[in-house]
mmCIF file as gemmi writes it, N, C-alpha and C atoms, coordinates in Angstrom:
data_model
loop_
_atom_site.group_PDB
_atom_site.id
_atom_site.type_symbol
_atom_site.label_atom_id
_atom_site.label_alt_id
_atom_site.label_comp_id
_atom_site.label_asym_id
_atom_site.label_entity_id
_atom_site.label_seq_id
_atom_site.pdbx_PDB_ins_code
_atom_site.Cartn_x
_atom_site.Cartn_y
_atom_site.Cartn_z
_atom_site.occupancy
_atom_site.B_iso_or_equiv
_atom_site.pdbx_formal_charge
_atom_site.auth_seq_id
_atom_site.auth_asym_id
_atom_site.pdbx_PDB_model_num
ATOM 1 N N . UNK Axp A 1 ? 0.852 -1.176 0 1 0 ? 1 A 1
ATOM 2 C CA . UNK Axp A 1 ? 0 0 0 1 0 ? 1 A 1
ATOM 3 C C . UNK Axp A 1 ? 0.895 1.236 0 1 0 ? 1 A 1
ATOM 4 N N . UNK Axp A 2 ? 0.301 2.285 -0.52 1 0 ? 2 A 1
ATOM 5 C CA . UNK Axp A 2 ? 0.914 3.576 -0.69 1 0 ? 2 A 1
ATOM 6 C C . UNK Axp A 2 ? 0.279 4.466 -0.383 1 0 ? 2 A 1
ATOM 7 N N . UNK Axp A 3 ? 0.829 6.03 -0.193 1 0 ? 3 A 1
ATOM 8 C CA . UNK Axp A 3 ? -0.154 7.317 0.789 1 0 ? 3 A 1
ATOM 9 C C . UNK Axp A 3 ? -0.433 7.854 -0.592 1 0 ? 3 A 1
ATOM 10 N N . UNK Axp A 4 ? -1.149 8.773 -0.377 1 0 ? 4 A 1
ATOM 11 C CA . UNK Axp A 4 ? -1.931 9.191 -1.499 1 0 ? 4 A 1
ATOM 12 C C . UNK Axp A 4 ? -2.472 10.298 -1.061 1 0 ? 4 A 1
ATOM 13 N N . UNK Axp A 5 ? -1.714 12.16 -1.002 1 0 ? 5 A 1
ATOM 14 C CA . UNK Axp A 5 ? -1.677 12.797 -0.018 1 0 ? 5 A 1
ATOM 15 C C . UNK Axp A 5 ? -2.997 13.554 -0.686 1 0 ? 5 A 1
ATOM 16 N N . UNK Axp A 6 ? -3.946 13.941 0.993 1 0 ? 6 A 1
ATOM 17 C CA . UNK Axp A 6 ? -5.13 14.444 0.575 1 0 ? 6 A 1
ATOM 18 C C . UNK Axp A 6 ? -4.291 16.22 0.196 1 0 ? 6 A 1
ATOM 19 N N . UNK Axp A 7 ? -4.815 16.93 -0.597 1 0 ? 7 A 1
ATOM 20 C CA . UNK Axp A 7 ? -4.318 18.581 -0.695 1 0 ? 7 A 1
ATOM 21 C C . UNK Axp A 7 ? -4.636 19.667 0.513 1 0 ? 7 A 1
ATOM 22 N N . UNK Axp A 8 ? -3.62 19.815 0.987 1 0 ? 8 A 1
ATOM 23 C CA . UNK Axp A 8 ? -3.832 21.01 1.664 1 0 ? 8 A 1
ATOM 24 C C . UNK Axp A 8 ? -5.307 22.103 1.388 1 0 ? 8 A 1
ATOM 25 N N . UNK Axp A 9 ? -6.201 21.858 2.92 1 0 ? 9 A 1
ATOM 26 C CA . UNK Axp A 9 ? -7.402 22.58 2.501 1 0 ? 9 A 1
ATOM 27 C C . UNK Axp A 9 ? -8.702 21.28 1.765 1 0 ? 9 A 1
ATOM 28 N N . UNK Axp A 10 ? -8.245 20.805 1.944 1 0 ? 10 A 1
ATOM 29 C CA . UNK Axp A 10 ? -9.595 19.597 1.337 1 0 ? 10 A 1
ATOM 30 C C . UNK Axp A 10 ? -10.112 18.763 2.05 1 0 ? 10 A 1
ATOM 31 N N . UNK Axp A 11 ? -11.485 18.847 1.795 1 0 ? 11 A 1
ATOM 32 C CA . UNK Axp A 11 ? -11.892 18.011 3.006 1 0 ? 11 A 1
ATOM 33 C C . UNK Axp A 11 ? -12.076 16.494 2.874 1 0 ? 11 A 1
ATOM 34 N N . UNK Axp A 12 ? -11.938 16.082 1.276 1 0 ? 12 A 1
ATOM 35 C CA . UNK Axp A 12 ? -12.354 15.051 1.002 1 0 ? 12 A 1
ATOM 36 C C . UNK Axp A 12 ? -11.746 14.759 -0.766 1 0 ? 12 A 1
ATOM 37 N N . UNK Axp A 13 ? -11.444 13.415 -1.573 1 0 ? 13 A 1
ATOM 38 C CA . UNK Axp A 13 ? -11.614 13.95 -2.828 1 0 ? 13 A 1
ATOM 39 C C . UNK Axp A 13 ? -12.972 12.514 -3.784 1 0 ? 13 A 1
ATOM 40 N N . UNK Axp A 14 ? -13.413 13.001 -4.846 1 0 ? 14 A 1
ATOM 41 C CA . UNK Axp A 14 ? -14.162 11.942 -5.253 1 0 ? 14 A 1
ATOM 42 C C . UNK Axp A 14 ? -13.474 10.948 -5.477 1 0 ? 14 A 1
ATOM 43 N N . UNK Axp A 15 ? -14.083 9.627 -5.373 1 0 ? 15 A 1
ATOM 44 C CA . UNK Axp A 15 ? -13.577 8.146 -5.805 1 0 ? 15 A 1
ATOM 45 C C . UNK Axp A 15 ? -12.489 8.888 -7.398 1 0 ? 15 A 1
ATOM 46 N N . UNK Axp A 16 ? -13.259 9.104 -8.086 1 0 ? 16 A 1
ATOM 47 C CA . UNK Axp A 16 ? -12.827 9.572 -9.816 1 0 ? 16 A 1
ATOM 48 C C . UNK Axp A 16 ? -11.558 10.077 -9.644 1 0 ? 16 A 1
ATOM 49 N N . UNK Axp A 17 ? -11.513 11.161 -8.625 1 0 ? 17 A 1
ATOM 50 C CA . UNK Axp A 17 ? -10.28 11.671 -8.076 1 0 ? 17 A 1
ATOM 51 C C . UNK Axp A 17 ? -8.882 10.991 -8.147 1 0 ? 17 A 1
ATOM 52 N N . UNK Axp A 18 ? -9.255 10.201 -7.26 1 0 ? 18 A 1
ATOM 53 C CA . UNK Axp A 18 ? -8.246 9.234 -6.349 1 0 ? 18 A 1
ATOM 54 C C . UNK Axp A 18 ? -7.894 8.249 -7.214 1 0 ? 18 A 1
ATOM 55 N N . UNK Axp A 19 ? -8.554 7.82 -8.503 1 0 ? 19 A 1
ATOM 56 C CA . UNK Axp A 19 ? -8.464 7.05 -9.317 1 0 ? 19 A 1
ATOM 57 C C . UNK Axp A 19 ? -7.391 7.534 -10.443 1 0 ? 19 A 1
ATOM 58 N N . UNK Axp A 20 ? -7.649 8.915 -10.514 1 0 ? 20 A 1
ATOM 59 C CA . UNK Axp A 20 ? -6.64 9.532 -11.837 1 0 ? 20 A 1
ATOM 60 C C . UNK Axp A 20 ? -5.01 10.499 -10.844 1 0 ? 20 A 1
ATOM 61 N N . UNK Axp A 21 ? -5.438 10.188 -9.704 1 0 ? 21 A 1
ATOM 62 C CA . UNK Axp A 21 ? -4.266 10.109 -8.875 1 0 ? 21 A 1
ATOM 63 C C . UNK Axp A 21 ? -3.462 9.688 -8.552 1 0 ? 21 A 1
ATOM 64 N N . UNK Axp A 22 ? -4.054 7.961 -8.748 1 0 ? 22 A 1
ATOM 65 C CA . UNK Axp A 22 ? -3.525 7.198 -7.739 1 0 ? 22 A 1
ATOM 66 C C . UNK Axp A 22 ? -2.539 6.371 -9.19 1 0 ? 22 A 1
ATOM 67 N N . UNK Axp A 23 ? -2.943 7.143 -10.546 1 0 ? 23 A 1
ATOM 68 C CA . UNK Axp A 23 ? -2.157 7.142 -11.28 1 0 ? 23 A 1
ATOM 69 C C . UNK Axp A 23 ? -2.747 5.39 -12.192 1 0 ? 23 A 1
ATOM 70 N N . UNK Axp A 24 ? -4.025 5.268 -11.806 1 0 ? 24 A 1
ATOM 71 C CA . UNK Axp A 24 ? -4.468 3.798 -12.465 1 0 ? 24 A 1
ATOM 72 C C . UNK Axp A 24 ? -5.189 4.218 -14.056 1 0 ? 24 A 1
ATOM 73 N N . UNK Axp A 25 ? -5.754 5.291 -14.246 1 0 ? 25 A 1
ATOM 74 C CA . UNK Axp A 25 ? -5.767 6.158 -15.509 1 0 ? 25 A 1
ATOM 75 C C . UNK Axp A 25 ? -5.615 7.065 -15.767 1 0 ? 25 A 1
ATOM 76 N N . UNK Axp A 26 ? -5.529 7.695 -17.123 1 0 ? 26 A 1
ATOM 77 C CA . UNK Axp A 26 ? -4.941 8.651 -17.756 1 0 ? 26 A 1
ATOM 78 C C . UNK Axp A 26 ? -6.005 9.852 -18.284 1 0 ? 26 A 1
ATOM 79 N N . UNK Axp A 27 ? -7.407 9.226 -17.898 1 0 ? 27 A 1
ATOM 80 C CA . UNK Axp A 27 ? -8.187 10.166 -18.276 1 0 ? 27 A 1
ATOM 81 C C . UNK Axp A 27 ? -9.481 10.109 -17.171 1 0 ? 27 A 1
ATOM 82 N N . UNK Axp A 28 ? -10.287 11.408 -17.344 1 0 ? 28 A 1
ATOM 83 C CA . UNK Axp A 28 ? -11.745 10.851 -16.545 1 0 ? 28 A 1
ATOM 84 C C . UNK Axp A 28 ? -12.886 9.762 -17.134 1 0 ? 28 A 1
ATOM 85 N N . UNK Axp A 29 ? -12.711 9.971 -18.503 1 0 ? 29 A 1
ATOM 86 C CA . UNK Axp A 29 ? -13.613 8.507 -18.661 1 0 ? 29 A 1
ATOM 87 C C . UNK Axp A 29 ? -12.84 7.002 -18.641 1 0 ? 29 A 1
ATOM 88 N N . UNK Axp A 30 ? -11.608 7.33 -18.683 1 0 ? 30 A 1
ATOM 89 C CA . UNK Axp A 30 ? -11.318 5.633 -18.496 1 0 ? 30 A 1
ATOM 90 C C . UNK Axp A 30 ? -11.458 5.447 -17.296 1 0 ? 30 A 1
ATOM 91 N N . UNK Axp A 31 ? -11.416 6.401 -15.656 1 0 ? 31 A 1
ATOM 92 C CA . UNK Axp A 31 ? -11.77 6.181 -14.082 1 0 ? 31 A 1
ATOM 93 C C . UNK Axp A 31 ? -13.118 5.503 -14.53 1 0 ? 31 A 1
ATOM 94 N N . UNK Axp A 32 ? -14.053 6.925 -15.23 1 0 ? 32 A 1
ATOM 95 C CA . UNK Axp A 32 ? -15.403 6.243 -15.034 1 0 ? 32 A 1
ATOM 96 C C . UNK Axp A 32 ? -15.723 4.85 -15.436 1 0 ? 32 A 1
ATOM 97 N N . UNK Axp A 33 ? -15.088 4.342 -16.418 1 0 ? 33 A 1
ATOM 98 C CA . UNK Axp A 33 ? -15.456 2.921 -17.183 1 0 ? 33 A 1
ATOM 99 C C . UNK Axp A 33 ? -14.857 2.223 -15.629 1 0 ? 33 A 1
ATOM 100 N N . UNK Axp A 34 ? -13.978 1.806 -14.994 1 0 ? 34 A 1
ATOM 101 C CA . UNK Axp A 34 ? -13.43 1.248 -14.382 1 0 ? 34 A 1
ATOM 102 C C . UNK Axp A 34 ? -14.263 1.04 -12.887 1 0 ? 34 A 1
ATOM 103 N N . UNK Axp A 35 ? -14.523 2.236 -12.642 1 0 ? 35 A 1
ATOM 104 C CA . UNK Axp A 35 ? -15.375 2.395 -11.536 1 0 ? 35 A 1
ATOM 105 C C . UNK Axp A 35 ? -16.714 1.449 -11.303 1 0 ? 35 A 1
ATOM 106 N N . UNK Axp A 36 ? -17.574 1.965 -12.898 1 0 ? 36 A 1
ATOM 107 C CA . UNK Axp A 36 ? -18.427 1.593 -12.855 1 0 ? 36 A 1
ATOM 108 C C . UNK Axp A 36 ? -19.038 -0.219 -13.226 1 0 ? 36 A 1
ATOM 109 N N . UNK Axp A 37 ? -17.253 -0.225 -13.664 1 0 ? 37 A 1
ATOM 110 C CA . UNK Axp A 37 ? -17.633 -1.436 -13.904 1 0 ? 37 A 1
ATOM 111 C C . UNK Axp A 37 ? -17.24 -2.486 -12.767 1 0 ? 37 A 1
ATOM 112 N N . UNK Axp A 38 ? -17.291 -1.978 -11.367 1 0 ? 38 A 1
ATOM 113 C CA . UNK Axp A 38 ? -16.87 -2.496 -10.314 1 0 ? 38 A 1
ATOM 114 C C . UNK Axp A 38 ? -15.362 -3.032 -9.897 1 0 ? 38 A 1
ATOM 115 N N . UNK Axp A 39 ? -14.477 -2.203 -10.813 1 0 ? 39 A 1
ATOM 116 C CA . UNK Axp A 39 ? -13.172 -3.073 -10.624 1 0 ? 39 A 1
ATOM 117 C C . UNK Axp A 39 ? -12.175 -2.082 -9.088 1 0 ? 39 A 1
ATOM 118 N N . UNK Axp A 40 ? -12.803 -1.547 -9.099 1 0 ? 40 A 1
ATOM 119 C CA . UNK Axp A 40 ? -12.311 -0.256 -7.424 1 0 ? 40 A 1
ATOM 120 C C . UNK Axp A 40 ? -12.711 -0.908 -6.384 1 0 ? 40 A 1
ATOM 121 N N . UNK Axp A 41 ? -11.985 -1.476 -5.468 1 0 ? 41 A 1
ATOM 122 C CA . UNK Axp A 41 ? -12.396 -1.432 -4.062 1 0 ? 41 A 1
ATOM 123 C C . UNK Axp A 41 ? -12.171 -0.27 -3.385 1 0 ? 41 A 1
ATOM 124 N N . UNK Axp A 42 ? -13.294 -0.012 -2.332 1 0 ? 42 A 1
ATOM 125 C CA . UNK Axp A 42 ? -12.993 1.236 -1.321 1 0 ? 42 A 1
ATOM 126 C C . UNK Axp A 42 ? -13.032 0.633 -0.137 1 0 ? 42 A 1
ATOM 127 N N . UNK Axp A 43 ? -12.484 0.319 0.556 1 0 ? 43 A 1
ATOM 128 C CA . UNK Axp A 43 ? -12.001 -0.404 2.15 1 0 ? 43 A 1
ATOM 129 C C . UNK Axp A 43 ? -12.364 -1.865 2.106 1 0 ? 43 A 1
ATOM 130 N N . UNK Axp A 44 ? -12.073 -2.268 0.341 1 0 ? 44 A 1
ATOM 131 C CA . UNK Axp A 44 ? -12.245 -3.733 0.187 1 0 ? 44 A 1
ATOM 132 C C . UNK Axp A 44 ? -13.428 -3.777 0.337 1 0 ? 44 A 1
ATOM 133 N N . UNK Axp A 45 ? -14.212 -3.132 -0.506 1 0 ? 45 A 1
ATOM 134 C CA . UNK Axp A 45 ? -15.561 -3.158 -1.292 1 0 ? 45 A 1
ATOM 135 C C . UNK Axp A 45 ? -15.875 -2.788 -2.125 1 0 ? 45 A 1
ATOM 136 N N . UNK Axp A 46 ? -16.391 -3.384 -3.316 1 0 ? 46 A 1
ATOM 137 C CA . UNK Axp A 46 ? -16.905 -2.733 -4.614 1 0 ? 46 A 1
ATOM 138 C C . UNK Axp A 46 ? -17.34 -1.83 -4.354 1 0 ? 46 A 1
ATOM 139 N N . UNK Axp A 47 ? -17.129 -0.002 -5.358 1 0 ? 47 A 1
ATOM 140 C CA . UNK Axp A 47 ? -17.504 0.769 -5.196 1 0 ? 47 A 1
ATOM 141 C C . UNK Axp A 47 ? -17.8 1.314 -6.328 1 0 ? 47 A 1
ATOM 142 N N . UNK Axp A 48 ? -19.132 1.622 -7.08 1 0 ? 48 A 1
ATOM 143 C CA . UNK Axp A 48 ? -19.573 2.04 -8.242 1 0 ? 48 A 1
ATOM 144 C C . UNK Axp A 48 ? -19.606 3.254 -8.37 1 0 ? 48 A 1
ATOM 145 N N . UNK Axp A 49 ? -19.902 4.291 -7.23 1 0 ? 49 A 1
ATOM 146 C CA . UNK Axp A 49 ? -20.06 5.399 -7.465 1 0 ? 49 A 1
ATOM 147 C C . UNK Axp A 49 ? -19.402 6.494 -7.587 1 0 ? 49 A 1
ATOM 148 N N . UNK Axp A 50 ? -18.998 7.307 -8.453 1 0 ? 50 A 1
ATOM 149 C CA . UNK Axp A 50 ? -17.223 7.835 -8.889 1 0 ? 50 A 1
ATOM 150 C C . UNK Axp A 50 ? -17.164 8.814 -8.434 1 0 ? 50 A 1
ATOM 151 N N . UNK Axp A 51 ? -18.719 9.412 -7.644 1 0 ? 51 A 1
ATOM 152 C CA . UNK Axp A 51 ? -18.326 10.852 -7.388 1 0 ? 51 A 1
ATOM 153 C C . UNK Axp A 51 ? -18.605 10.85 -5.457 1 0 ? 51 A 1
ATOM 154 N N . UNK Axp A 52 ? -18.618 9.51 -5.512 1 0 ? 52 A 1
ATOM 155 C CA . UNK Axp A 52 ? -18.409 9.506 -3.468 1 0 ? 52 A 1
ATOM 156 C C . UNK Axp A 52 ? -17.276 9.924 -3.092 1 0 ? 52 A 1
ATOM 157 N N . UNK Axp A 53 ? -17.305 10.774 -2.225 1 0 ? 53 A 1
ATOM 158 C CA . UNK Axp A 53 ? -16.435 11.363 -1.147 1 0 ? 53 A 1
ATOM 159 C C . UNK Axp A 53 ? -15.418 10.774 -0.402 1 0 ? 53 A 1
ATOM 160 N N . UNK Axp A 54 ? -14.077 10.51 -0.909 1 0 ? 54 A 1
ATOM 161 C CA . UNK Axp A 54 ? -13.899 9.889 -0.177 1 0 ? 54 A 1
ATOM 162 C C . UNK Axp A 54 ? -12.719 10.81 1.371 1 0 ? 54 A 1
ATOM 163 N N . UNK Axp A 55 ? -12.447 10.481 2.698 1 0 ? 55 A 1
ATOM 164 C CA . UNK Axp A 55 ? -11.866 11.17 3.568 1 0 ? 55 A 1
ATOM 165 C C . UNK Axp A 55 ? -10.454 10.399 3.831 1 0 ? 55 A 1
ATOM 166 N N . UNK Axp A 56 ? -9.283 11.358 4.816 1 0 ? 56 A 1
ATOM 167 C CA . UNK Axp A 56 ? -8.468 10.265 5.311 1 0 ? 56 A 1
ATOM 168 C C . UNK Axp A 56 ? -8.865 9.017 5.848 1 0 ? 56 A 1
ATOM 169 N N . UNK Axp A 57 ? -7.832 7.949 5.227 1 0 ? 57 A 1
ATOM 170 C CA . UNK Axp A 57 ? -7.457 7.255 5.777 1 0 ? 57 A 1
ATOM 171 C C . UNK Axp A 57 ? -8.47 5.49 4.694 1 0 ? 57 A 1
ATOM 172 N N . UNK Axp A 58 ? -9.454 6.134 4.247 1 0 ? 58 A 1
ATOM 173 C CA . UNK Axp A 58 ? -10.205 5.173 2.96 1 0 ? 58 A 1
ATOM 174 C C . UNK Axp A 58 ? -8.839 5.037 2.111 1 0 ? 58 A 1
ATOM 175 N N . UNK Axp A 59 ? -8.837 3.705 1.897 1 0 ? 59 A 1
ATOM 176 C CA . UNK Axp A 59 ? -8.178 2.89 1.086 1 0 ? 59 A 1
ATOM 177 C C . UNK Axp A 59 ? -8.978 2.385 -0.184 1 0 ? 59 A 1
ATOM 178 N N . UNK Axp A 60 ? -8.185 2.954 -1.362 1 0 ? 60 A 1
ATOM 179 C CA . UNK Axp A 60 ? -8.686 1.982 -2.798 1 0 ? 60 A 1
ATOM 180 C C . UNK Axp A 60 ? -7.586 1.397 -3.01 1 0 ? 60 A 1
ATOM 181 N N . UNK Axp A 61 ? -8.514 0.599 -3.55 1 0 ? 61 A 1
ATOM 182 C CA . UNK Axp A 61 ? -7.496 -0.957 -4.545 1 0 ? 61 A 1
ATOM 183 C C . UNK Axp A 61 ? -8.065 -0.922 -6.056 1 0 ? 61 A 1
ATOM 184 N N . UNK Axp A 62 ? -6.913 -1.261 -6.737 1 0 ? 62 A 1
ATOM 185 C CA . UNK Axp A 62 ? -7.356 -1.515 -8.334 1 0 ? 62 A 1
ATOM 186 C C . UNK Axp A 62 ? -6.284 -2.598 -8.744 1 0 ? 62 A 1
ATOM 187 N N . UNK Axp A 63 ? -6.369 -3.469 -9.375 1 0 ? 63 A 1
ATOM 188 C CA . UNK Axp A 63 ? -5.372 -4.66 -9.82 1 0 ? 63 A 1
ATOM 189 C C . UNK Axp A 63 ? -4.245 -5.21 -8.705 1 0 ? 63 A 1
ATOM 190 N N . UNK Axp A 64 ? -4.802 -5.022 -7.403 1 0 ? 64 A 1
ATOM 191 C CA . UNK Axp A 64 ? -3.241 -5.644 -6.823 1 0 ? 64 A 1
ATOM 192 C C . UNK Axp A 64 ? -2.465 -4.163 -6.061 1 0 ? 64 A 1
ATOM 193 N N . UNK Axp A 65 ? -3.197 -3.425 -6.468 1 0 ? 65 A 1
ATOM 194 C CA . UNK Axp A 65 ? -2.322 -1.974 -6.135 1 0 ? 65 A 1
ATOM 195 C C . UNK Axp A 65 ? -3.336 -1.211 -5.302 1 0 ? 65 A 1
ATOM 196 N N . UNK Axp A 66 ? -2.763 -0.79 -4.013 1 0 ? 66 A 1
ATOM 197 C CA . UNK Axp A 66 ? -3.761 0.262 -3.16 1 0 ? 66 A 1
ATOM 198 C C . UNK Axp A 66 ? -2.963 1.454 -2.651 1 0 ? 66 A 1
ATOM 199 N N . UNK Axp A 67 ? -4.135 2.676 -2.838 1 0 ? 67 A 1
ATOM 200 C CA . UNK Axp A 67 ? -3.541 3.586 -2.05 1 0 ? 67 A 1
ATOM 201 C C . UNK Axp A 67 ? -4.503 3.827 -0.531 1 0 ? 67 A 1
ATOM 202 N N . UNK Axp A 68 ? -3.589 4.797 0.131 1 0 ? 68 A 1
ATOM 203 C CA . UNK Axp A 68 ? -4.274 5.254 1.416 1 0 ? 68 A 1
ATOM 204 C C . UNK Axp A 68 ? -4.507 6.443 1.506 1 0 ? 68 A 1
ATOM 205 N N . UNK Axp A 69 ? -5.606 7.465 1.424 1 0 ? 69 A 1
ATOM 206 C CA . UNK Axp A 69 ? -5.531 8.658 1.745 1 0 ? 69 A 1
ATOM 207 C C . UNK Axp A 69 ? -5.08 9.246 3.129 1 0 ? 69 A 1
ATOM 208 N N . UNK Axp A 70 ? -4.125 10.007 2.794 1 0 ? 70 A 1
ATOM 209 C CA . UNK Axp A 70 ? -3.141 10.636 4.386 1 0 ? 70 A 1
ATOM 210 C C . UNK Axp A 70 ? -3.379 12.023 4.429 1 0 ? 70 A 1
ATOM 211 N N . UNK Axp A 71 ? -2.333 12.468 4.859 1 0 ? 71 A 1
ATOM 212 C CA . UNK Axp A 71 ? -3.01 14.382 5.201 1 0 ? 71 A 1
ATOM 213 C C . UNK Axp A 71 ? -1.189 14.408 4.29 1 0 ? 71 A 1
ATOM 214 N N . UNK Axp A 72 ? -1.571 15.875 3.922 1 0 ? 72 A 1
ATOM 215 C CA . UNK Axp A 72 ? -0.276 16.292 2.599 1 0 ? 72 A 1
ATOM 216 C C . UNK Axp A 72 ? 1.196 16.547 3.85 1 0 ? 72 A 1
ATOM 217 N N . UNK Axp A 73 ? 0.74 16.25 5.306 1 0 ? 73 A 1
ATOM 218 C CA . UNK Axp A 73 ? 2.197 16.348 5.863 1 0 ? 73 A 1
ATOM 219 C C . UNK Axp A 73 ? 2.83 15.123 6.076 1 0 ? 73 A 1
ATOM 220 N N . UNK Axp A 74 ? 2.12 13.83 5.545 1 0 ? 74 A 1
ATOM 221 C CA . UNK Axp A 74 ? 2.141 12.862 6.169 1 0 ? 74 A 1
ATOM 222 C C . UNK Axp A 74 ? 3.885 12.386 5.938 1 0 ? 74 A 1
């Protein structure tokens, strides 16, 4: 697993976010295809919905690979 720093000032970012962050695509519709097609876990649960909120410390997974949302001093 890897940190995945939330931005200074944010309270939260969308699933879609964290997806084109976390560096698993290159665009917003390839997150959305991915999302929706259930391949995202969010604390090791399918998560369809791309524009949920996510806060510190929620973990996604995509192929074998997870990040952790931390705070940007982490």
């Amino acid at each position: 697993m890897r940190p995945l720093a939330l931005p200074r000032g944010e309270e939260g970012l969308t699933l879609q976010s964290v997806v084109q962050l976390a560096g698993w695509t290159g665009s917003g519709g390839a997150a959305k295809h991915i999302i929706q097609a259930g391949e995202i876990l969010l604390n090791g649960v399918s998560e369809t919905r791309r524009s949920h909120l996510l806060h510190l410390g929620d973990r996604v997974a995509y192929q074998g690979d997870e990040v952790e949302l931390v705070t940007d001093d982490h």
